[in-house]
PAZAPA-4460 file (N, C-alpha, C; in steps of 0.05 Angstrom, whole numbers, plus 32768, in hexadecimal, padded with zeros to 4 digits):
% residues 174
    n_x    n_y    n_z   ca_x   ca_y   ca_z    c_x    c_y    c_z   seq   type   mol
   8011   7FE9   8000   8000   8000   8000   8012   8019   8000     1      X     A
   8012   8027   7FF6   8015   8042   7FF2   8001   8053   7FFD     2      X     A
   800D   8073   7FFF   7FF9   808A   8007   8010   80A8   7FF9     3      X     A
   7FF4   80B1   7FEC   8000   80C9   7FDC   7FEF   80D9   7FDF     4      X     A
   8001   80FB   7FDE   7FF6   8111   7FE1   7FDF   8116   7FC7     5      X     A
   7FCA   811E   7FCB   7FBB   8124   7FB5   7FC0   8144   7FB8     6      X     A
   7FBF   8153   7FA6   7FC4   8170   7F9E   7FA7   817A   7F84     7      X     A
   7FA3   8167   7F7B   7F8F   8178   7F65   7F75   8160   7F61     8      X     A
   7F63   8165   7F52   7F48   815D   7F55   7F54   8145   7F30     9      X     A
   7F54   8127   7F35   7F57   8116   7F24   7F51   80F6   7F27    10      X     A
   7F56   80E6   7F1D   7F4A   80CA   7F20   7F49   80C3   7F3B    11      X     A
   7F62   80C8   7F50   7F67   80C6   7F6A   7F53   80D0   7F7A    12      X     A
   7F4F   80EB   7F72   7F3B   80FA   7F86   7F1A   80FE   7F7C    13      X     A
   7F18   80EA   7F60   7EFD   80DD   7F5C   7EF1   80C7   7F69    14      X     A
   7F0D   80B9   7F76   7F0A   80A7   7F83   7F03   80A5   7F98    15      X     A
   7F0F   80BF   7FA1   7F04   80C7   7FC8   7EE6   80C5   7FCA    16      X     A
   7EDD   80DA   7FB2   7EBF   80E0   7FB0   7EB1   80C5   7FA8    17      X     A
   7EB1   80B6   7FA0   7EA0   8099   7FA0   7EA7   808E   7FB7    18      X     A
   7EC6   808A   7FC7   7EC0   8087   7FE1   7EBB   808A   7FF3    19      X     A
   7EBB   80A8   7FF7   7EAC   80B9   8006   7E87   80B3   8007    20      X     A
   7E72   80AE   7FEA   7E61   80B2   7FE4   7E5A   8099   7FEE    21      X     A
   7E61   8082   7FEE   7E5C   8062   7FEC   7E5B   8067   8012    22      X     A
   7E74   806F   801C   7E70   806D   8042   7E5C   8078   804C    23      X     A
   7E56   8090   8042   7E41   80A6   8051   7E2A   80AE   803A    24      X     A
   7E19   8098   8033   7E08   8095   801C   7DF0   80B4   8026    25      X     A
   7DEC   80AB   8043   7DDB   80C6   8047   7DE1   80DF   8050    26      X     A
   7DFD   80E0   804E   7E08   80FA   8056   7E0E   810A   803D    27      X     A
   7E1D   80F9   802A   7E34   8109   8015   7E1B   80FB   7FF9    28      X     A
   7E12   810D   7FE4   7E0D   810D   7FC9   7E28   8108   7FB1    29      X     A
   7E2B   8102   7FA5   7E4A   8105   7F91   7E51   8120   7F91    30      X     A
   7E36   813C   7F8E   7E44   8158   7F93   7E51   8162   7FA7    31      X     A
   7E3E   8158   7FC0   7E53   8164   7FD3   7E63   8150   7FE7    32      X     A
   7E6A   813C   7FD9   7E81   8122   7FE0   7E9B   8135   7FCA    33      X     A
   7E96   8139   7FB0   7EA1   8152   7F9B   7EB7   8163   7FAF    34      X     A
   7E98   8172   7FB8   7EA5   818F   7FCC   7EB7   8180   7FDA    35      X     A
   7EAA   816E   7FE8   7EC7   8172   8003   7ED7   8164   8000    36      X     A
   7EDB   814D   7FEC   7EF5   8148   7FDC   7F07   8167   7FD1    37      X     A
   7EFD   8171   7FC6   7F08   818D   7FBF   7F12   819C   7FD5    38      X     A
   7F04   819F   7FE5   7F12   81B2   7FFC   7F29   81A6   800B    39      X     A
   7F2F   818C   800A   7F45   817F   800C   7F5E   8190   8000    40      X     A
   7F5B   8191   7FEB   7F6B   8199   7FD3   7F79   81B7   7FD5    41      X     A
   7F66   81C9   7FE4   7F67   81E5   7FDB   7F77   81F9   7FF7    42      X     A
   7F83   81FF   7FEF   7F96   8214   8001   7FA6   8200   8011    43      X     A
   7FA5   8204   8024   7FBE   81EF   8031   7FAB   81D6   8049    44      X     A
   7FA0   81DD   8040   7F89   81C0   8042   7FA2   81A1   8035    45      X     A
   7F99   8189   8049   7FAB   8169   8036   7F97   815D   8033    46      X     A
   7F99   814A   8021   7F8D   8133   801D   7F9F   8123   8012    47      X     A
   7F9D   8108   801D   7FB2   80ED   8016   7F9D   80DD   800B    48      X     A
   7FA6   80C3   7FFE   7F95   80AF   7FF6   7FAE   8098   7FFB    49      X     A
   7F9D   8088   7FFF   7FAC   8070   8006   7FA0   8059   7FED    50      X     A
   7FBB   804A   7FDA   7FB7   8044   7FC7   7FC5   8020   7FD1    51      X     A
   7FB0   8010   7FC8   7FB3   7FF5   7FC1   7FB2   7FE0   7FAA    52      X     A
   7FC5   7FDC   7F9F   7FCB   7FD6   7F88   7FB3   7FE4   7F6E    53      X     A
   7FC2   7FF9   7F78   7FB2   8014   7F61   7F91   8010   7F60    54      X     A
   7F8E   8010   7F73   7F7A   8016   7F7D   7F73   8026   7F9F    55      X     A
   7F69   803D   7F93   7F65   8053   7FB4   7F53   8043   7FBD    56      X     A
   7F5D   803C   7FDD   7F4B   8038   7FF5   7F3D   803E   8008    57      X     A
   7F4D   8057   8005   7F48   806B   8018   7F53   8089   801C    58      X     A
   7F4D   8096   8028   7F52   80B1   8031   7F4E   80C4   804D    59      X     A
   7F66   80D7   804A   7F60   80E2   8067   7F63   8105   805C    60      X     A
   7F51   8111   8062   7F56   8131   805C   7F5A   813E   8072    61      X     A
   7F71   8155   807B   7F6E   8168   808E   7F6C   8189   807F    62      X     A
   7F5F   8192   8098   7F59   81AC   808D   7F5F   81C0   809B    63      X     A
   7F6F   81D7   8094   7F7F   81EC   80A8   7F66   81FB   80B3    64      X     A
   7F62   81FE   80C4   7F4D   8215   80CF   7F51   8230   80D1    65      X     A
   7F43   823F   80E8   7F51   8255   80F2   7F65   8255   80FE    66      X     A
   7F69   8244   8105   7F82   8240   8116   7F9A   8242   810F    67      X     A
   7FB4   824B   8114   7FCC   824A   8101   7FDB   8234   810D    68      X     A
   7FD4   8224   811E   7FE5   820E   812F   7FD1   81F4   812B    69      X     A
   7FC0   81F3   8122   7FAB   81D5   812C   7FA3   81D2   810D    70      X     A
   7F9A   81BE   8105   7F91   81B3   80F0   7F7D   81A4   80FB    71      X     A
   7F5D   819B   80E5   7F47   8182   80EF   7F52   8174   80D3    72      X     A
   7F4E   815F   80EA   7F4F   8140   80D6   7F2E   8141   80D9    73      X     A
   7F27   814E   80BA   7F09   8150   80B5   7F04   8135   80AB    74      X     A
   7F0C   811E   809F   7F05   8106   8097   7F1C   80EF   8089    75      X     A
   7F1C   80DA   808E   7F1F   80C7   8095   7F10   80B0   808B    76      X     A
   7F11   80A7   8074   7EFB   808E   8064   7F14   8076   805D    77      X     A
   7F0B   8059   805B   7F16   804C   8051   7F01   803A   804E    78      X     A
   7F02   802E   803B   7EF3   801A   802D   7EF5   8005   803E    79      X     A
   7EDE   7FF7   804A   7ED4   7FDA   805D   7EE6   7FCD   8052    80      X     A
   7EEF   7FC3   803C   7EFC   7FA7   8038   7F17   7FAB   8041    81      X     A
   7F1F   7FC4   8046   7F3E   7FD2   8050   7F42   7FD6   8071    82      X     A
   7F20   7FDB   8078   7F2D   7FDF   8097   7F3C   7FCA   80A8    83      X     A
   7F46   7FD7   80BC   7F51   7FC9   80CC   7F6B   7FB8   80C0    84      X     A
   7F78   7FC7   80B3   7F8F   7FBA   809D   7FA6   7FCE   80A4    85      X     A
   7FA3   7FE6   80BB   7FB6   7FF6   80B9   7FB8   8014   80A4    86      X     A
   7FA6   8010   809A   7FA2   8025   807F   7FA6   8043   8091    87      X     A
   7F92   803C   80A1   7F88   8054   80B3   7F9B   8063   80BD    88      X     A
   7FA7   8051   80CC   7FC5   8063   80E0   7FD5   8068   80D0    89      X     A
   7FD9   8059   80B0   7FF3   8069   80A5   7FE4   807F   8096    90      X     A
   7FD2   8086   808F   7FC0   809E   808B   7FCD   80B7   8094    91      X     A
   7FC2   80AE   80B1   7FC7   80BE   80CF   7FDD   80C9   80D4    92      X     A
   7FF4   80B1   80D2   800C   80B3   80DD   801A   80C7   80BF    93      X     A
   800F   80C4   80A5   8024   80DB   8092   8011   80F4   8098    94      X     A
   7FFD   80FA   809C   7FE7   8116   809D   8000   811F   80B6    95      X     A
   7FFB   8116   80CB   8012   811D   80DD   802B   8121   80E2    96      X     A
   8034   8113   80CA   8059   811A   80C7   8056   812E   80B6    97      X     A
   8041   813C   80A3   8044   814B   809B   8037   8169   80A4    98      X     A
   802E   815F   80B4   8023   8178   80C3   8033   8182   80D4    99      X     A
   8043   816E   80E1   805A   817C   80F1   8071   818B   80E5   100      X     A
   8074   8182   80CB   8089   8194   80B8   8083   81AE   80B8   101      X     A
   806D   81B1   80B5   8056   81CF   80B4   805A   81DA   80D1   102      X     A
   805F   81CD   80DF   8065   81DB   80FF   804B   81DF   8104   103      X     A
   803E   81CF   80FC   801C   81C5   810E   801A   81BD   8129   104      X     A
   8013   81C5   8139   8018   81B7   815E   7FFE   81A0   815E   105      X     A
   7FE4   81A4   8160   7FC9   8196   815F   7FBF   818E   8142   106      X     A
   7FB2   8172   8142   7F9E   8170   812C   7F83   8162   8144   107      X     A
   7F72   816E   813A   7F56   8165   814E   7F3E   8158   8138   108      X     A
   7F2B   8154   8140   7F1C   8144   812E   7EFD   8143   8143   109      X     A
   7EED   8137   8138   7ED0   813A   813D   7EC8   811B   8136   110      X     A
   7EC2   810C   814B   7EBC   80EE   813F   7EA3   80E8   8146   111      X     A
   7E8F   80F5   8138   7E73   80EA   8136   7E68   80CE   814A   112      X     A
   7E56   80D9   8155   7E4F   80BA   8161   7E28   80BF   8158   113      X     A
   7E28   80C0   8138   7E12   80BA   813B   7DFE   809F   8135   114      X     A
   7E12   808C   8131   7E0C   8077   813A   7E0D   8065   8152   115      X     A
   7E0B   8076   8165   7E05   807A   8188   7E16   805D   8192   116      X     A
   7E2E   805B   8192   7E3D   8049   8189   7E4C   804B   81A7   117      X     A
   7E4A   8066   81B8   7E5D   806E   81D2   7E3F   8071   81E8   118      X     A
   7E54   8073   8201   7E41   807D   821C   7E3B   8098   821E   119      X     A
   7E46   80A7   8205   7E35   80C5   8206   7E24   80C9   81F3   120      X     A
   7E18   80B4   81DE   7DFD   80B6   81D3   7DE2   80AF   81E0   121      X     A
   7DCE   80BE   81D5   7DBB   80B6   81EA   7DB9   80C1   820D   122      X     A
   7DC8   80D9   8215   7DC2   80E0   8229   7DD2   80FF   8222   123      X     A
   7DB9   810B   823B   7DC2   8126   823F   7DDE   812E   8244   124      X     A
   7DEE   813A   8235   7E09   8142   8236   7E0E   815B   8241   125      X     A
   7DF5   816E   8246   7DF7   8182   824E   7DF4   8187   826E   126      X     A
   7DF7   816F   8274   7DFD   8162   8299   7E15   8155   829C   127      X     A
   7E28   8163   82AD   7E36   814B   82B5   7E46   813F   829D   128      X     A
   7E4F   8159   828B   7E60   814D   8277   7E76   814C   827A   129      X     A
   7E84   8156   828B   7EA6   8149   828E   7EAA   812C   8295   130      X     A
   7E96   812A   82B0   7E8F   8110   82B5   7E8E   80F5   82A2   131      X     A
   7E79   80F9   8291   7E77   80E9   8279   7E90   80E2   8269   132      X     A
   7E98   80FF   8264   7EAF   8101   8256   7EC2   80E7   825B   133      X     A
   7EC8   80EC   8278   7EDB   80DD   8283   7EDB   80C0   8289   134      X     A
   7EBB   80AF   8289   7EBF   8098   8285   7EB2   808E   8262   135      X     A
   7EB5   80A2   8259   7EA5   8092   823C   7EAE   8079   823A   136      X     A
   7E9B   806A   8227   7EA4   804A   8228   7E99   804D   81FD   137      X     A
   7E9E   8038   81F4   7E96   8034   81D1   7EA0   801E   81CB   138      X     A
   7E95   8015   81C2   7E8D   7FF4   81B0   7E92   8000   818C   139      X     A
   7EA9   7FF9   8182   7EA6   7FFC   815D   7EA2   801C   815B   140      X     A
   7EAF   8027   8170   7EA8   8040   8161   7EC9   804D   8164   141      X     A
   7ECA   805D   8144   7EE5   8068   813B   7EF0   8078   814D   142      X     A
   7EE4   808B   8168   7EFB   8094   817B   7F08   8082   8188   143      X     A
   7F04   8064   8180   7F14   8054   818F   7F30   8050   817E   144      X     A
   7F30   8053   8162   7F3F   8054   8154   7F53   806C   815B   145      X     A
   7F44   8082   815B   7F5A   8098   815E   7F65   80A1   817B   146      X     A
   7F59   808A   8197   7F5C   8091   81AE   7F80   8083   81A9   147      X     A
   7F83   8070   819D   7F9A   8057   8196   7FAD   8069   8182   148      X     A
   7FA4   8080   817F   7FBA   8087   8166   7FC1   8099   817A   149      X     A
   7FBE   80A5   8196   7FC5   80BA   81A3   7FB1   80D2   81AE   150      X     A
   7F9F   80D1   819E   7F83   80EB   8198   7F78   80DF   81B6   151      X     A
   7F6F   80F9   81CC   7F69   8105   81DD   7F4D   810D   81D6   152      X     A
   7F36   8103   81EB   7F20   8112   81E7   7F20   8124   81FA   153      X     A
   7F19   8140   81E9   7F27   8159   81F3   7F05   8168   81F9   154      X     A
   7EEF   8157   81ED   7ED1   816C   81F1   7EBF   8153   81E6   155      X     A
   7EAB   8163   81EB   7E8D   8154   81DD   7E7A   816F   81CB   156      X     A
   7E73   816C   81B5   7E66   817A   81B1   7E3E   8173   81B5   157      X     A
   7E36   816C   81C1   7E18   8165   81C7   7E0A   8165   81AA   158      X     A
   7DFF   8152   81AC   7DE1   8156   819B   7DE8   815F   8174   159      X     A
   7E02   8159   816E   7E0F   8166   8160   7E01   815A   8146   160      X     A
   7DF7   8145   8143   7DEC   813B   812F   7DD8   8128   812E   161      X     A
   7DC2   8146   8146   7DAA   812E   814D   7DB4   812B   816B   162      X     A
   7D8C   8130   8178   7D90   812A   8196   7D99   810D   819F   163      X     A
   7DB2   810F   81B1   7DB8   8101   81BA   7DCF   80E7   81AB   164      X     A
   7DD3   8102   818D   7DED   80F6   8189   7E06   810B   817D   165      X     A
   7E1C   810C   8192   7E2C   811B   8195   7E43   811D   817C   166      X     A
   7E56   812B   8180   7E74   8133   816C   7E87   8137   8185   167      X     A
   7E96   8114   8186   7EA9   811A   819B   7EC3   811E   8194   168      X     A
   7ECB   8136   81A2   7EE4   814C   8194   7F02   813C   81A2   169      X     A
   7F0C   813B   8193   7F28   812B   819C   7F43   813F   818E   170      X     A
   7F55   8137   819E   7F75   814D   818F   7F87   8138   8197   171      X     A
   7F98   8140   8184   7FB8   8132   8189   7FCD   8153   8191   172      X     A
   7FDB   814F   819D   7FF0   8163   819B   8009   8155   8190   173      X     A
   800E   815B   8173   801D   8154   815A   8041   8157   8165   174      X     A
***
């Protein structure tokens, strides 16, 4: 496996967008799976793709914010027949060797739990949320992936996509 910088909108980054579109059938349309493949691309925004015998498997985009020190790892897709193969962390691990070249300190991220998958879906977060915070528990759900790469849950955003299912905010310090 390989992983290469994508820089411009071509067969590679057609590819994101059908993978992108196929994971999150009711989130992303092919236009705006399009867009945010593109915004990958544009100003100092990355996107990698991770390639298996010439064939893309996957992808991870970060996107500079306001911030002049932090970057979000806005997304993160790899095709089912790839997970759990390692794809993921070497994703991770070049977004981050190259972010630190940039003299990036943080990349943070937002890991959806709206497939109520943790112990902070399904209950009031606006009680007693440090609390929660601090024993969350999750079964198959991807902050468990990024708790193993280093990523810190640093917040909860409540209700973020639908009562009673949150956007739990996590950072690495790079």
């Amino acid at each position: 496996m390989k992983i290469k910088q994508q820089t411009v909108f071509n067969q590679d980054a057609k590819a994101c967008v059908t993978i992108l579109v196929n994971a999150f059938p009711e989130r992303f349309g092919k236009t705006a799976a399009r867009e945010m493949i593109l915004s990958f691309i544009r100003g100092e925004n990355l996107l990698y793709v991770a390639i298996d015998q010439d064939e893309i498997i996957g992808f991870a985009g970060a996107l500079k914010r306001q911030y002049s020190t932090a970057y979000e790892l806005h997304m993160m897709v790899i095709k089912p027949a790839h997970r759990f193969r390692g794809v993921g962390t070497r994703l991770l691990d070049i977004l981050e060797d190259k972010l630190r070249a940039r003299k990036v300190l943080t990349m943070f991220l937002g890991s959806d739990d709206e497939g109520c998958k943790t112990s902070l879906s399904q209950t009031n977060l606006y009680e007693n949320t440090l609390d929660k915070l601090a024993t969350i528990e999750a079964i198959g759900h991807p902050f468990l992936f990024y708790q193993k790469q280093g990523y810190k849950v640093v917040g909860v955003l409540p209700d973020a996509h639908g009562e009673g299912r949150p956007d739990i905010l996590m950072a690495k310090r790079l």
